[in-house]
N, C-alpha and C positions, 0 to 999 in steps of 0.2 A: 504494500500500500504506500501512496505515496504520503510522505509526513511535511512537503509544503501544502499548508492550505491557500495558497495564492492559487493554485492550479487544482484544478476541479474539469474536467472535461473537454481537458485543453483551455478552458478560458480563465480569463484572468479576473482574480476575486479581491480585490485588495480589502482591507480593513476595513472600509471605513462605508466600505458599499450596504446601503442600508436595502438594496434588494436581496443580498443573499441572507441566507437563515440557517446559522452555525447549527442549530441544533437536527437542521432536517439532516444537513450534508453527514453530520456527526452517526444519526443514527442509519442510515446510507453506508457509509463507510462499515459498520460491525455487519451491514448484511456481508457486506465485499468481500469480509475478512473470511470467509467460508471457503474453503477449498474444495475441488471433487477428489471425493475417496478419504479424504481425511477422519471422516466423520465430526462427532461433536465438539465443541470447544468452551471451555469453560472464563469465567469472567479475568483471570487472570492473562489467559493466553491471548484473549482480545484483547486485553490492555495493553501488551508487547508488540500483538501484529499491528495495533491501529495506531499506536503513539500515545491514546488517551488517558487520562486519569482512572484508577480503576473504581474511585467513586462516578464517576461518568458513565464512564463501560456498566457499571451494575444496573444504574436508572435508566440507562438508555434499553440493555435487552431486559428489564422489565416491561417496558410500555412496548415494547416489541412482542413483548409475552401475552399481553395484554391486548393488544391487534392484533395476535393471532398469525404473524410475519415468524414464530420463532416457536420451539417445542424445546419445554427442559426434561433432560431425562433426569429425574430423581437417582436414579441407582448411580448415574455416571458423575450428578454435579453440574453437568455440561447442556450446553443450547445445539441447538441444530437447524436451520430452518423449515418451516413448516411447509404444505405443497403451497400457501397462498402465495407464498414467495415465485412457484413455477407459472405461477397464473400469468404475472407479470410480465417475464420472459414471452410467454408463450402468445401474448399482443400483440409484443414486438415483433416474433416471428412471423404470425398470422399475419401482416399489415406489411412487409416488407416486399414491396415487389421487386427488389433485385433477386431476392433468394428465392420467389416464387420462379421465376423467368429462367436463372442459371442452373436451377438443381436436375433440370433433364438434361441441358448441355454439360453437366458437371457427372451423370452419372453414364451419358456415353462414353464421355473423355477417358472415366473410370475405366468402361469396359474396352478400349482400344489402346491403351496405353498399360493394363494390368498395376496400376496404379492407385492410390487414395488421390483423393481431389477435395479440397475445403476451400470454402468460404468464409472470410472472418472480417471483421470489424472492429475499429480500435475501442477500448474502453483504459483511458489514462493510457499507461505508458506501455501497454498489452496488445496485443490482438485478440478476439476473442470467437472461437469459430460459431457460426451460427446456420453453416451448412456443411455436410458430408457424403461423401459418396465413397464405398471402398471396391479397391481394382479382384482382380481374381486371388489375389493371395490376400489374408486378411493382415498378414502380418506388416503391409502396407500402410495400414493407417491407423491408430494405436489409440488416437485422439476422437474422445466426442465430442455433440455441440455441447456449448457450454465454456471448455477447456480454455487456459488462458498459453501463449507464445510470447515471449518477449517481443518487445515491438523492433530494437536494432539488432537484433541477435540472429535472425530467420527470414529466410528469404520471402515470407509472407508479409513480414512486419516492413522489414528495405523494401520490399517493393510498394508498400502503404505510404513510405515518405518519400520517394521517390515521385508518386503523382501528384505531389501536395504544390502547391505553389511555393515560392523558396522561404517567404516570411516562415508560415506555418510549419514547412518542414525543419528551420532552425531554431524555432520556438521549444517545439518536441524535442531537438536534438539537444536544445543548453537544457533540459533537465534529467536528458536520460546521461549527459557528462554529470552531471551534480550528483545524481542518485551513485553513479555507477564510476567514480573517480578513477579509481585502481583500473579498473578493467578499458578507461576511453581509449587510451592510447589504441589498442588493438579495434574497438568499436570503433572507432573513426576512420583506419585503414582500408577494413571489411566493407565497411557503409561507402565509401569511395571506390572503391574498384564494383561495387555493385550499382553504383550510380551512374559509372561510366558504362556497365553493361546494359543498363536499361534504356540509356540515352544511344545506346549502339543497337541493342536488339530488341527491346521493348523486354526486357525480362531483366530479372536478377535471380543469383542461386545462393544456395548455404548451402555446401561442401564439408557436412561435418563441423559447422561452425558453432550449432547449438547445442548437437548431439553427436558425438564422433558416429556414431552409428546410422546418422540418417543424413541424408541426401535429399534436395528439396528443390523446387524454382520456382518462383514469385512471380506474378502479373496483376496490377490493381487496373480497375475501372472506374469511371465517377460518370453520375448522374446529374445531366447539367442542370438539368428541371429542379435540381434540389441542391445540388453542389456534393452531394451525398456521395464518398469514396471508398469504396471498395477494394478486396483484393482478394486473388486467391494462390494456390499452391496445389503442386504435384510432385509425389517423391515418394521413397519410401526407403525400407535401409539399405546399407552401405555395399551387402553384398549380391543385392537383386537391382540397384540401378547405378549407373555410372555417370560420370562427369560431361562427356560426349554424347551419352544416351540424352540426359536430361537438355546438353545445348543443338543437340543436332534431329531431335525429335519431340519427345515433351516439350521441352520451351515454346517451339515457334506453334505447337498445336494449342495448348495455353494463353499464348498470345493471341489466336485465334478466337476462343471463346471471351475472351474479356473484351474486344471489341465487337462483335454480336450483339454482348451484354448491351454496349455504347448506343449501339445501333436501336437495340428494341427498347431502350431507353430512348429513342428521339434522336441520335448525336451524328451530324452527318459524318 
């Protein structure tokens, strides 16, 4: 999670802004703090993942408890969110017509490439998939919706600030150097040579950058009717796809589908 509260959804929240409401974003943030597979988490562990005071954290997944957003398991100590929480999610997906439009071009791509193929969308300094299709081998694509990706790290998330126009993209990029200090020097390298390959091929890849074991390549779309940017990915691991597979086949078919996307979105 991130621990500047200037930055909230990309946009900028200064102090003094009498539109934003510290307590909505606060209790927002402990949904966030939820992981898949983790299971439940108790008032302490929230207080570490989120930054908060753990008198905050306690009143806040109370009234979470309270709206029904949040389920305590007695035996454990611990909260977990409730399905009301899926309900939400599940608005956003039902109402998104990028993800309605790409998930039959995302589940041929699957079937002709023997590949996983996602869909994701940033959420802070993440990508976050919100479609999926897996290729003939399942062992392809590991990730469901839901799942979060680093956003400089994967060829999903490079190729997300790759489409962004340059403000925005360096906005994202001076906090993912502030979060990730230690690690910029090499994130900035990677994010470069991916920048120049997307401005070369319309694609960027992760070569084991996130995960020694998996292989990826990145293409975003945007929807000009909304400004609304997209992206997606094809990969899978290290010893069912190759470097040259992924540039001299996947890529340019990837490429392919995310301008379609453009297209049945309106974009000449």
């Amino acid at each position: 999670m991130l621990k500047d509260n200037t930055f909230v959804g990309g946009v900028s929240t200064p102090d003094n802004n009498r539109h934003f409401v510290t307590s909505l974003a606060r209790g927002l943030e402990i949904l966030q703090a939820f992981r898949p597979g983790e299971g439940a988490l108790g008032n302490n562990e929230l207080a570490k993942r989120t930054g908060l005071p753990r008198s905050t954290v306690s009143r806040l997944t109370s009234t979470l408890l309270q709206l029904g957003y949040l389920i305590y398991r007695k035996s454990l100590g611990k909260y977990e969110p409730s399905p009301a929480v899926l309900s939400l999610g599940y608005t956003f997906l039902a109402n998104n017509k990028i993800r309605l439009m790409s998930r039959p071009l995302m589940h041929d791509l699957a079937k002709q490439a023997g590949l996983g193929v996602a869909l994701a969308t940033r959420v802070q300094l993440n990508m976050m998939y919100v479609e999926t299709a897996r290729g003939a081998d399942e062992s392809t694509l590991r990730l469901e919706v839901g799942s979060f990706l680093p956003i400089a790290k994967t060829a999903i998330g490079r190729a997300f600030l790759c489409k962004l126009p340059e403000g925005e993209r360096d906005f994202l990029l001076d906090h993912v150097r502030r979060k990730f200090a230690d690690e910029w020097p090499t994130i900035k390298k990677e994010f470069e040579a991916a920048l120049k390959d997307y401005a070369d091929f319309g694609y960027c890849l992760s070569i084991g950058d996130w995960q020694s074991s998996f292989h990826a390549v990145g293409v975003a779309a945007r929807d000009n009717s909304t400004g609304d940017v997209v992206a997606f990915n094809c990969g899978g691991s290290a010893y069912l796809v190759t470097e040259a597979t992924l540039r001299e086949e996947v890529g340019p078919r990837l490429v392919g589908l995310a301008r379609s996307i453009e297209v049945m979105c309106g974009i000449d």
